[in-house]
DRENDOSE-53808 format. One record per residue (C-alpha): x, y, z; residue in one letter. Coordinates in steps of 0.001 Angstrom, whole numbers, plus 500000, padded with zeros to 6 digits. Layout:
! residues N
XYZA...
***
This chain:
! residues 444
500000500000500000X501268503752498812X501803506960500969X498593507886499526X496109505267499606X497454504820503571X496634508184504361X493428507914502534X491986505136504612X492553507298507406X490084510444505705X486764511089507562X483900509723505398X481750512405506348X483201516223505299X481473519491504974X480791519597501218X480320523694501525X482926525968502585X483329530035502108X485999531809501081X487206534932502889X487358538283501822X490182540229503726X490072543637501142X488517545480503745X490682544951506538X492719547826507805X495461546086509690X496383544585505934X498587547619503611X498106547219499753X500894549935499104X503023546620499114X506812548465499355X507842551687501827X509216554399499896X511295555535502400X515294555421503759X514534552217505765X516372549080504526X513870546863503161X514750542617503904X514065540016501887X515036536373503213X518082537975504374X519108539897500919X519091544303502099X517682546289499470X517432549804499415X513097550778498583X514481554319496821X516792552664494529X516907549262494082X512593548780493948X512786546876490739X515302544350491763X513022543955495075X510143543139493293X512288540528490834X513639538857493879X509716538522495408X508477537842491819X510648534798491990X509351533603495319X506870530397494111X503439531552495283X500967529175496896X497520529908497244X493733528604497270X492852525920494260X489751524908492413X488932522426490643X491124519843491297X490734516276491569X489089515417495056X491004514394498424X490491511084499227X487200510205499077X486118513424500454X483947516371498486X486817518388498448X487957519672495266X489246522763496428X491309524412499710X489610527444499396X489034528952503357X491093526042504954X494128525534503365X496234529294504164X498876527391506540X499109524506504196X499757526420501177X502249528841502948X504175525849504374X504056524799500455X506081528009499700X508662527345502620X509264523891501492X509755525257497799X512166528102498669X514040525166500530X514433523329497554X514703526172495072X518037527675497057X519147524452497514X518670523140493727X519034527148491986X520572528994494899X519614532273496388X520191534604493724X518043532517491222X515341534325489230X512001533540487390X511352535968484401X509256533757482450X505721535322482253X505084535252478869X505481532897475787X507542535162474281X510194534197476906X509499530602476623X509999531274472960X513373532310473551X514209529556475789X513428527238473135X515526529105470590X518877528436472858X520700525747471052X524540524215471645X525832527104469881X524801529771472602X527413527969474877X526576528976478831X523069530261477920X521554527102477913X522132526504481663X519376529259481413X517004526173479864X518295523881482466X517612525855485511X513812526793484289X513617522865483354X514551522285487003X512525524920488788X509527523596486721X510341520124488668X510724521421491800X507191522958491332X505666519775489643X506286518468493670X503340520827495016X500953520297492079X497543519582493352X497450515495492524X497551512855494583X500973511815493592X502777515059494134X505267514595497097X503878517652498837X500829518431497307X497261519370499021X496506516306499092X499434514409500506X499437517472503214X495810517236504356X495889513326504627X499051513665506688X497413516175509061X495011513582509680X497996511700511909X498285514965513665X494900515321514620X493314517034511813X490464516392509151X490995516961505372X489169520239505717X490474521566509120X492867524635509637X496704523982510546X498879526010512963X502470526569512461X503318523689514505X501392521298512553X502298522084509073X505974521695510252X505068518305511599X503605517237508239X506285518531505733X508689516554508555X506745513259507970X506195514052504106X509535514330503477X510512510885504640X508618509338501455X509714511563499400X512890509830497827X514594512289495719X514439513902499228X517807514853501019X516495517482503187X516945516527506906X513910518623508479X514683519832512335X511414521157514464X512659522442517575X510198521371520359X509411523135523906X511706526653522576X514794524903522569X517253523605519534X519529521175520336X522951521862517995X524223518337518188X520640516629517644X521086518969514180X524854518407513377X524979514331514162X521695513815511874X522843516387509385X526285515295509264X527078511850507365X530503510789508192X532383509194505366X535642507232506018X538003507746503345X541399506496502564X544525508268502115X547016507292499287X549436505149500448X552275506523501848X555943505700501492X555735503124504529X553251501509502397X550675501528505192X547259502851504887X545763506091506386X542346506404506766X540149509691508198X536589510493508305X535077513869506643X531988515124506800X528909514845504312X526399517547505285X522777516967504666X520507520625503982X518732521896506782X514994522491506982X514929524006510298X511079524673512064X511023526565515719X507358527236516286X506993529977519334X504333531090520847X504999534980522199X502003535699523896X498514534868524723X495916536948522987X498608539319520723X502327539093520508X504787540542522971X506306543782521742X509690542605523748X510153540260520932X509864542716517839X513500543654517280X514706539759517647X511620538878514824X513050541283512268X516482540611512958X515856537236512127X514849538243508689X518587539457508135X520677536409508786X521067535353505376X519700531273506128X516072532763506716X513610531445504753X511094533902506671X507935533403509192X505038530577509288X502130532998510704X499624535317510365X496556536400512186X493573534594513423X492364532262510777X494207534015508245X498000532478507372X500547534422505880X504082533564504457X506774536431505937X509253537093503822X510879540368505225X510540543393506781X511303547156506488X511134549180509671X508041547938511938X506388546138509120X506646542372507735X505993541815503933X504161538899503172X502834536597500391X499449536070501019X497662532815499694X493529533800500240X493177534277496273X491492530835494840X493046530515491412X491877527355488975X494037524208489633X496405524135486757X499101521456484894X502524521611484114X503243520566480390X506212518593480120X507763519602476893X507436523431477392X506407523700473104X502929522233474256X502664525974475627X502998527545472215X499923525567470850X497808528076469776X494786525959470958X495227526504473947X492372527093476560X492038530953477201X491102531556481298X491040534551482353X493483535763484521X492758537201488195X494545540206488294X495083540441483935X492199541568481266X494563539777479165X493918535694478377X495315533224479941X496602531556477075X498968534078476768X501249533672479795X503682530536480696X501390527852482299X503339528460485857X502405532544485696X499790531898488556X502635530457491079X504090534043491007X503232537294492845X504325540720491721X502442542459494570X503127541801497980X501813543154501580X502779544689504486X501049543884508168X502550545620511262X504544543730513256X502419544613516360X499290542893514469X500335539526514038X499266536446515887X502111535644518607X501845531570516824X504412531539514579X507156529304513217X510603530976512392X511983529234509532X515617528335508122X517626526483505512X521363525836505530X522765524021502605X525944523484504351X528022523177507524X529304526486507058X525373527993507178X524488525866510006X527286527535511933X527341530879511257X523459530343511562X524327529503515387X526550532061515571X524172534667514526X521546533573516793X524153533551519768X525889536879519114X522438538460517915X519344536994519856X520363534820522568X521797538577524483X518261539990524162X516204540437527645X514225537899526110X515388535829523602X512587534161521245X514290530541522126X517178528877523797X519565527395522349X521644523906524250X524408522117522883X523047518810523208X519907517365524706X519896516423528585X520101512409528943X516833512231530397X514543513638527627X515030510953526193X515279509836522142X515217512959519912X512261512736518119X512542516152516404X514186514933512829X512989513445510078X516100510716510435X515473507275509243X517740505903512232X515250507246514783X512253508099512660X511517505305509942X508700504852507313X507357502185509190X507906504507511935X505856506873509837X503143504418509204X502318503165512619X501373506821513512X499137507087510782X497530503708511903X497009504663515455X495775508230514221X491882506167514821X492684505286518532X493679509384519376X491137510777522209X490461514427519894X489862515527523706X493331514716524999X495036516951521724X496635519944522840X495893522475520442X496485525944523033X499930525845521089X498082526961517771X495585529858517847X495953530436513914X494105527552512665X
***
């Protein structure tokens, strides 16, 4: 039996076939001017731009962000009525958008770029042939970024899609259909990711406030015993180095009861400058939002409340230049659909701004480090720069104290397995709903 059909014997049989969707236009804690124009430095997943003089290369670095949001029309979950996520699925989408910037930096790097709105580009693309020499790693990277997206299409078989997240909430408590906290979507991607087998992402979510640095450098660190050449007294040498696994690192934090603490403002928007953040899991009540920087008190968020139609990804990118194509509409274009690149709708050239002082104190910082050498000036940053603060957002140990017991916080197959995996989906059907926690995670 698959990931999927497991998970889908585990689906409620009986869903709420109506659901609304939210309109948020009117709400005044929410800024549509989406940049400052001012002298502040604006922060993008730790990348400083200036608002005044650099604006268009901000909005090509959020441009490039992939964009999750609402779906309709795509093939049902399970055997529920649910063919789209629209007014339940915020957190899971915006946990969709972490898990893609992971793999984007890690696969692209930082710096990558999408410009690819229009057929005209893809045009181009297609024109590149042997004879354009380094231009066709161009091709390559948009053939890879378009297979790092194909991962969060909405299908069943897409390693992180919808689908795959809502039936794996299910082991954490919640019905295809329910709202996720910051804490639970963490959980999910953590278990996800053990399936997925092009997969070398070692997630980390730091439990009770506190990240344990070994727990994080034994499971992310593969040592490798290699030998030396022989040497001259024709005996052999051997010495281990180490093979670093990426980082997906989750610290969900709760700073407050019914609003956030302003004691913890500076430390939040520091974090957005170290240059291994991949930004904030939070929002407000009911209402998820992806933080991706900041500029003076405000955050600047992707926002996934807009319900777009579930779409494809061709696989030989000429299919796009059919002129038969279907024309939709576009949300935000008079133009037709037909005329953009069939991934335009994962991409957002307008984002937000909330004040820091209006977001829910649930959150999840996020972070990715590629190598040893981010993992350690990661924990250097957070030492020199937040753990000195009256009150820093979490602690930080060097290993864990022998009588907590078996780190459970990884997704590591020599402590977590698939089986591993499994068994907690198949004991999801003897949890007591009244003996879940769920104080940890107002924004549901």
């Amino acid at each position: 039996m698959d990931l999927y059909s497991t998970l889908n014997s585990l689906a409620p049989k009986s869903i709420l076939i109506s659901y609304l969707s939210r309109d948020y236009s009117n709400d005044s804690s929410l800024q549509n001017n989406d940049l400052p124009s001012n002298e502040n430095p604006v922060f993008i997943l730790g990348k400083k731009y200036s608002s005044l003089h650099e604006l268009d290369e901000i909005r090509s670095d959020i441009r490039s962000k992939i964009w999750m949001t609402y779906r309709r029309n795509f093939p049902s979950i399970s055997d529920t009525a649910y063919t789209s996520d629209s007014g339940w699925g915020c957190m899971l989408r915006c946990g969709q958008m972490v898990m893609a910037r992971a793999f984007i930096i890690l696969h692209l790097g930082r710096s990558w770029r999408w410009n690819y709105s229009d057929l005209k580009s893809i045009k181009r693309l297609l024109s590149l042939t042997d004879e354009d020499g380094n231009n066709l790693k161009e091709l390559d990277d948009y053939l890879l970024y378009r297979s790092i997206l194909k991962l969060f299409l909405d299908t069943k078989t897409a390693a992180y899609s919808i689908h795959q997240i809502s039936l794996m909430g299910v082991t954490e408590g919640k019905n295809v259909g329910q709202w996720f906290g910051p804490n639970t979507i963490a959980q999910v991607l953590k278990k996800l990711s053990v399936f997925d087998k092009m997969n070398s992402i070692k997630i980390y979510v730091a439990l009770d406030n506190i990240v344990f640095l070994k727990d994080i450098s034994q499971n992310c660190s593969t040592q490798l015993i290699q030998q030396r050449a022989i040497t001259h007294q024709e005996s052999n040498d051997f010495h281990e180095v180490s093979n670093w696994k990426p980082l997906l690192l989750f610290i969900p934090l709760r700073l407050g009861l019914a609003e956030i603490n302003p004691i913890y403002f500076k430390s939040l928007k520091t974090t957005f400058t170290f240059p291994q953040t991949l930004g904030i899991l939070g929002g407000r009540p009911n209402h998820a939002l992806y933080f991706i920087g900041c500029s003076d008190n405000d955050l600047i968020y992707l926002d996934p409340h807009t319900t777009q139609e579930s779409v494809d990804l061709v696989d030989d990118l000429s299919e796009m230049l059919k002129t038969d194509r279907e024309s939709i509409e576009d949300f935000s274009n008079d133009q037709p659909r037909n005329e953009f690149s069939d991934d335009f709708s994962y991409h957002c050239d307008r984002p937000y701004r909330i004040s820091i002082n209006n977001i829910d104190p649930s959150l999840s910082l996020c972070f990715f480090c590629k190598t040893e050498e981010d993992f350690n000036q990661w924990a250097y940053l957070c030492l020199h720069k937040l753990m000195r603060e009256e009150q820093p957002l979490f602690e930080m140990m060097n290993e864990r104290p022998k009588y907590w017991g078996i780190n459970n916080d990884m997704n590591d197959s020599t402590i977590r397995t698939e089986k591993d995996e499994l068994n907690d989906a198949e004991r999801t059907n003897q949890i007591d709903p009244n003996e879940c926690d769920e104080e940890f995670e107002i924004i549901e």
